[in-house]
N, C-alpha and C positions, 0 to 999 in steps of 0.2 A: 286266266284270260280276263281282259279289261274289256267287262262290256260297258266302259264307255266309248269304246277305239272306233272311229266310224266304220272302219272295215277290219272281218272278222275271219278267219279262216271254219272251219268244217269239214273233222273227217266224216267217218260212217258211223262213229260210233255216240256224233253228236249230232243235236238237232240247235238252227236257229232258232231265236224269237219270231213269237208271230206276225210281228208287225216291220220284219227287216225284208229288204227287196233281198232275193236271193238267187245266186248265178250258179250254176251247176257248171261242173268240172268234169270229163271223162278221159280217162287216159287210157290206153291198149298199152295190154303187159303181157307178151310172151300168150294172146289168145284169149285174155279176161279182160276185166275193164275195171279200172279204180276208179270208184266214185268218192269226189267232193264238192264242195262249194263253198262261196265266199258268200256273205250277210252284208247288207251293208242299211247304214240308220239316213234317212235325209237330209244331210248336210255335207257344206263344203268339206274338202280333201288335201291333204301334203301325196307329192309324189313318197314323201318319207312310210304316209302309213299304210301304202303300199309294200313296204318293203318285210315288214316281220310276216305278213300272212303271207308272203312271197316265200319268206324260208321255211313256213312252217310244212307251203306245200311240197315246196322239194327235198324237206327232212322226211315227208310221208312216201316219198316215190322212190327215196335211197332206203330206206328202212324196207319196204316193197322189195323190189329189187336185191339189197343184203339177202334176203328171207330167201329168195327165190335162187340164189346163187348157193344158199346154206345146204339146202335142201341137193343140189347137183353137187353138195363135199367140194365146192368152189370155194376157196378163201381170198379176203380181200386184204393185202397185205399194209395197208394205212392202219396205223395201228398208235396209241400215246406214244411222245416220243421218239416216231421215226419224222425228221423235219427236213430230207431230201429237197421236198418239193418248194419246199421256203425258201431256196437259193435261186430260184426262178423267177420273172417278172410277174406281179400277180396282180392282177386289176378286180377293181369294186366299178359295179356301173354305182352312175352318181349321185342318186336317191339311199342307195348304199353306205356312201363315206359320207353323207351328213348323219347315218345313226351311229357309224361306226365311231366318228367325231365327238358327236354326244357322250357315248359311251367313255372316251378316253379321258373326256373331260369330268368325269362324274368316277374315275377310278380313286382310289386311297391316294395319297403321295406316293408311299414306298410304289407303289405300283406301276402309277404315272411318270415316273422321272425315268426308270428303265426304257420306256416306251420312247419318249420325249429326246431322250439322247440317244438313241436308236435312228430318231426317225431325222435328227439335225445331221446325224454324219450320214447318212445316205442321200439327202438333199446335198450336201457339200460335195462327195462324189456324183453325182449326177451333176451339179452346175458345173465341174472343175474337168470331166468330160462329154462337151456338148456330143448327140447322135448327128452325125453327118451324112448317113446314108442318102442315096438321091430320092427323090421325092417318087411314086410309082409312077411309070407311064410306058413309052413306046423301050426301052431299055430294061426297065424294071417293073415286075410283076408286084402287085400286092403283097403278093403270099411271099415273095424274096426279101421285102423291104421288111413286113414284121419277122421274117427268120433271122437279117443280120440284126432286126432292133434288140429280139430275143439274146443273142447272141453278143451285142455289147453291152446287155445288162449283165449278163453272165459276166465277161471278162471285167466288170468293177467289184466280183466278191460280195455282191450286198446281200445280207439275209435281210427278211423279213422284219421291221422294225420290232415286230408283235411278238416274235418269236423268243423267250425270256426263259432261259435256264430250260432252252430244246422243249417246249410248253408254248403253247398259242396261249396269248394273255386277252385272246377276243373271242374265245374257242365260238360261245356261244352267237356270237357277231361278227363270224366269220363268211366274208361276199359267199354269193351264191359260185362263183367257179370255185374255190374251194371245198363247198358240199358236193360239188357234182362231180367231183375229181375220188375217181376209186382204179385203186392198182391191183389185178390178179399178179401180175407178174412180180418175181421175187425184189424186193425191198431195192435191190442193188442197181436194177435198172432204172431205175428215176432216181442216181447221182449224175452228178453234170462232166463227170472225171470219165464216164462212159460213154460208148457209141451204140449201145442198147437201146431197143425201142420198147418204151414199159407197154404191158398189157394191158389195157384200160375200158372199165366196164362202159359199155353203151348204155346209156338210160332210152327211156321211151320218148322222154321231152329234155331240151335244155330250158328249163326256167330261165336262165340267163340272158338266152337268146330272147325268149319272149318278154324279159322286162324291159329290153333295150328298145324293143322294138313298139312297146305301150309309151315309151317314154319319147321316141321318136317322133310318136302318132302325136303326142301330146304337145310338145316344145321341143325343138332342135336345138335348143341347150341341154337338154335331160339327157339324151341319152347315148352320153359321151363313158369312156372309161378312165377310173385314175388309178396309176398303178398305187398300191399302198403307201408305199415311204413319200409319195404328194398331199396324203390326202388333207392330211389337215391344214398344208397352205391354203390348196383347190378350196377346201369348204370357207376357209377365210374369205378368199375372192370372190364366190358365188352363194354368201350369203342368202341373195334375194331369189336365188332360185328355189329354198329350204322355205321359202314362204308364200310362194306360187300354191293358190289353192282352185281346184276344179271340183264340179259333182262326186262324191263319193261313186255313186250310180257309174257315171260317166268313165272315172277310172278303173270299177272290176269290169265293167262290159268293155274295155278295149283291152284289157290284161285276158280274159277269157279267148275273146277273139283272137290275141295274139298267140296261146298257147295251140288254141286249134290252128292256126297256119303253120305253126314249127311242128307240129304233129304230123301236119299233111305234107311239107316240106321234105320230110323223114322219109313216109312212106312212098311217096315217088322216089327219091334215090334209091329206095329200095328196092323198085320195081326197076328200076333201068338195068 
C-alpha cells in the first residue's frame, strides 16, 4: 500500500493512521456483516484514486463470498483460462479506463503491441458496423435496446482486446463488472453459441453500481461506461476529466453513501 494515495482502503485485519478522516463500511452477508473502511489524508482527489480502493473493496466481498460458497461444496466455474465471457461487450465505468490506460501505456513492448493491435481491429469493426437500433422510448424499452446492442456486439466476433494467448493481460486492472462476474453454472453456458442461462453468483453490493453512481453525484461526465476495445480513444478525448480533482473527504463520503443505497436498493427487491 502507498501511504501516499490520498484514499486508502481497510479491511479488518488493518488499522488506519491516526490522523486520516475515516469512513466505515458495513455490508450484510448471508446474516453477518463485513466490516471495512476507507482512510483518507486532507487533500484534493482524481475520480481515478478512487478507483484501486474501489477494487480492493470488491476483491474483499468476492474473496467473502468464494469462502462462503466453498464451505456449501459450491464451485465457481471462472477459472485461468476459461475466456467465454471475453466475447461479450464488457464496459469499465470511466475513472476506470484512465487506470486501465495508464496501465497499457506503462506495459513492456512485447506486451503493449498485442494489446494495441487488438484494440485497432475492434475499433475498425465497430466503425465499419454503426449500431442502428432505435433509440428507447414508446416502441422500445431500455432493457430491449441494450439486448439487441449486446447482441450486435456479439454478431462482430470481437474478443476482448486484453485477452492475449486466452490470458487477461490486465488480470489485475480488470473493471469492476469483471470482479463481480462469478459463474456456478458449468463453464458451457456463458458461450455465446448457447441459449443457456449461466448461473451467476449474487453478491451482497454491486461496487459497480455504486461507483457510477458516486460519479454521477459528482460530474455527469464521470459516470458514463466505455466498453473496453474504446477505451483508450475515450481516455484520449476526456483527458481533462482524468484531472478533475474534488475533497478526498468529499469523494469516500459520497462512494460510502452510494454503497449504502445499492444495499438498500437490494434489500427492498428482496422484500417485494
Amino acid at each position: 500500500m502507498n501511504t501516499d494515495d490520498p484514499i486508502q482502503f481497510f479491511d479488518s485485519n488493518q488499522k488506519p493512521e491516526d490522523d486520516m478522516d475515516v469512513f466505515d463500511v458495513k455490508i450484510p452477508a448471508n446474516g453477518d456483516t463485513l466490516s471495512f473502511c476507507f482512510g483518507t489524508i486532507g487533500c484534493q482527489a482524481t475520480l481515478t484514486d478512487m478507483v484501486v480502493p474501489a477494487w480492493q473493496l470488491c476483491d474483499a466481498i468476492v474473496s467473502d463470498t468464494l469462502e462462503r460458497l466453498s464451505k456449501k461444496d459450491i464451485q465457481v466455474s471462472c477459472k485461468a483460462k476459461c475466456s467465454k465471457c471475453c466475447s461479450y461487450i464488457v464496459p469499465s465505468i470511466a475513472p476506470e479506463a484512465f487506470v486501465i490506460d495508464n496501465h497499457v501505456a506503462s506495459l513492456v513492448k512485447d506486451r503493449k503491441e498485442p494489446v494495441l493491435r487488438n484494440t485497432l481491429a475492434a475499433i475498425e469493426k465497430i466503425q465499419a458496423n454503426n449500431f442502428a437500433a432505435a433509440a428507447p422510448g414508446e416502441d422500445k424499452s431500455l432493457e430491449n435496446t441494450l439486448s439487441d446492442l449486446s447482441g450486435w456486439y456479439q454478431s462482430l466476433e470481437i474478443v476482448c482486446p486484453f485477452l492475449i494467448d486466452q490470458q487477461c493481460a490486465i488480470y489485475d486492472k480488470r473493471p469492476l463488472v469483471c470482479r463481480e462476474l462469478l459463474t456456478i453454472s458449468d463453464a458451457s453456458t456463458c458461450s455465446k453459441e448457447t441459449d443457456e442461462t449461466p448461473g451467476s453468483v449474487k453478491l451482497p453490493v454491486s461496487i459497480a453500481e455504486a461507483l457510477i453512481m458516486t460519479c454521477d453525484k459528482l460530474d455527469e461526465t464521470a459516470g458514463g461506461i466505455i466498453p473496453l476495445p474504446l477505451i483508450i480513444p475515450w481516455c484520449q478525448s476526456n483527458a481533462q476529466l482524468a484531472q478533475k480533482t474534488w475533497p478526498a473527504k468529499k469523494l469516500v463520503k459520497m462512494f460510502v453513501e452510494s454503497i449504502d443505497e445499492s444495499i438498500t436498493k437490494i434489500i427492498k427487491a428482496e422484500d417485494i
